[in-house]
ZAKOL-656930 format. One line per field, with one value per residue (C-alpha): residue number from 1; residue in three letters; x, y, z negated. Coordinates in Angstrom, 3 decimals, decimal comma, padded with zeros to 6 digits. Example, Ala and Ser with C-alpha at 12.3 -4.5 7.8 and 13.67 -1.06 7.14 Angstrom:
i <- (1 / 2)
aa <- (ALA / SER)
X <- (012,300 / 013,670)
Y <- (-004,500 / -001,060)
Z <- (-007,800 / -007,140)
//
This chain:
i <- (1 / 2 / 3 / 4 / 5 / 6 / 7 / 8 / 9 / 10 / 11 / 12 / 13 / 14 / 15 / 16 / 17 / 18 / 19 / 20 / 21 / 22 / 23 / 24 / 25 / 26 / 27 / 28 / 29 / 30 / 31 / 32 / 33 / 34 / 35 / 36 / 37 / 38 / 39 / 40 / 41 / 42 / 43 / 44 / 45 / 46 / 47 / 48 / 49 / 50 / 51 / 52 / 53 / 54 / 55 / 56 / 57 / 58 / 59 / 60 / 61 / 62 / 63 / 64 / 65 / 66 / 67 / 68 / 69 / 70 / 71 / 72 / 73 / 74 / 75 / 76 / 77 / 78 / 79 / 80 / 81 / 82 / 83)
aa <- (UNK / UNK / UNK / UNK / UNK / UNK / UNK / UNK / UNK / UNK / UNK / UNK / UNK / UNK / UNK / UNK / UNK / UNK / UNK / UNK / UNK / UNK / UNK / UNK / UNK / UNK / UNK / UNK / UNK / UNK / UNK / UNK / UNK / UNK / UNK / UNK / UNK / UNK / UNK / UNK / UNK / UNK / UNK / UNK / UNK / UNK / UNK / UNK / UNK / UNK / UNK / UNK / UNK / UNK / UNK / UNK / UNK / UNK / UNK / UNK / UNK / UNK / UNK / UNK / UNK / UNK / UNK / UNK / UNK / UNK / UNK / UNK / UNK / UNK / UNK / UNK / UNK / UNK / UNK / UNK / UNK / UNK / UNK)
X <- (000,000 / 001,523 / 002,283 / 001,996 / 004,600 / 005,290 / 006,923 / 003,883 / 002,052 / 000,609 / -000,809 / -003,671 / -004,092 / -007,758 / -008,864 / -010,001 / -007,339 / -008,956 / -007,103 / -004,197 / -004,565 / -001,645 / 000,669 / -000,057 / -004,060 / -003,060 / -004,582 / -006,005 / -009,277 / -009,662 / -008,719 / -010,112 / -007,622 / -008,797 / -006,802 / -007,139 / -005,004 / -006,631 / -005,383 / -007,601 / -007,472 / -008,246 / -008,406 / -006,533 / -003,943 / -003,684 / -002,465 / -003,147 / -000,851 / -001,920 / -003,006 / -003,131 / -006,150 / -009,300 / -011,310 / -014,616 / -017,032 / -016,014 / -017,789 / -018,959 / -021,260 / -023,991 / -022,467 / -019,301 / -018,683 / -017,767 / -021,524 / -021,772 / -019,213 / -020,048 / -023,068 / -022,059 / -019,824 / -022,823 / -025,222 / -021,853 / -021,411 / -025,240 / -024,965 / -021,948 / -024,098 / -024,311 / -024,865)
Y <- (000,000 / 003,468 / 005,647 / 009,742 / 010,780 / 014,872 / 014,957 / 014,600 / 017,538 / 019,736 / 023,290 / 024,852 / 028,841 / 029,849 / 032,712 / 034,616 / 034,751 / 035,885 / 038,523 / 037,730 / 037,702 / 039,729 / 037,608 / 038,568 / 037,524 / 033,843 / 031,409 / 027,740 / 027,493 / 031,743 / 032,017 / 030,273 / 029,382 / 029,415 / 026,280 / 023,072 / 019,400 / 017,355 / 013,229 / 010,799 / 006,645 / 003,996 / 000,348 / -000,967 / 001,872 / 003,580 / 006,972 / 008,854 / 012,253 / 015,124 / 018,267 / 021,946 / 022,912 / 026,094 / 025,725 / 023,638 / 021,077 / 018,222 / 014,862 / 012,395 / 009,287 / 009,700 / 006,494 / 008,056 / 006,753 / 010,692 / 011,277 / 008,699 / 009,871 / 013,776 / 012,125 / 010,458 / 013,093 / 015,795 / 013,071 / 012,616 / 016,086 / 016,940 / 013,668 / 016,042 / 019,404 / 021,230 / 024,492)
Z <- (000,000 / 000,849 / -001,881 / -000,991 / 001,096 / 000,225 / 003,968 / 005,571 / 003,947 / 006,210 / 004,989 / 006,499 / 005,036 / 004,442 / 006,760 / 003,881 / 001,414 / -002,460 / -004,022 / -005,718 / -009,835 / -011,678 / -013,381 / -016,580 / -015,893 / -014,880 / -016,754 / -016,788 / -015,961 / -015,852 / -012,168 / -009,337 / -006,438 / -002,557 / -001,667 / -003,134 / -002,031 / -000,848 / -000,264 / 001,718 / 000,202 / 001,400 / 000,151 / 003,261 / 004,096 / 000,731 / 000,410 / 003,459 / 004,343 / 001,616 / 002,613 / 001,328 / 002,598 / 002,238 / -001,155 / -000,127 / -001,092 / -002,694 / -002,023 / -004,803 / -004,451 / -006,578 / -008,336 / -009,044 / -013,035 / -013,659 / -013,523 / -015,817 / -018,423 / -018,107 / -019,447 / -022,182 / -023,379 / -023,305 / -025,689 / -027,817 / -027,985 / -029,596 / -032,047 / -033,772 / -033,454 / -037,063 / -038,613)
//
């Protein structure tokens, strides 16, 4: 199975660049970024070549388990709820 090769990234700029943040401002989680990577898989071929790509959608099947544990983490969360 192929692992992720950083030789084949390939960058493609957004046409509508955000401003950029101040230094100072930077933050996790405080500023959003207009590029995210993005690395197809595959059972058969594995790691496909990543990519740098334009902020977008991102695709989950509506089985994805992170449904499942957002879930469980939200009831978890209430069951510890106090004054």
């Amino acid at each position: 199975m192929a692992d992720i090769d950083s030789g084949q990234l390939v960058v493609k700029p957004t046409p509508r660049p955000l401003p950029r943040c101040p230094d100072e401002e930077l933050g996790f989680g405080t500023v959003i970024t207009d590029h995210m990577l993005k690395v197809e898989w595959s059972v058969d071929g594995g790691w496909g070549a990543p990519a740098i790509v334009p902020s977008g959608p991102v695709g989950l099947h509506p089985f994805a388990h992170v449904f499942h544990y957002a879930v469980e983490c939200y009831e978890g969360m209430k069951a510890y709820v106090d004054s």
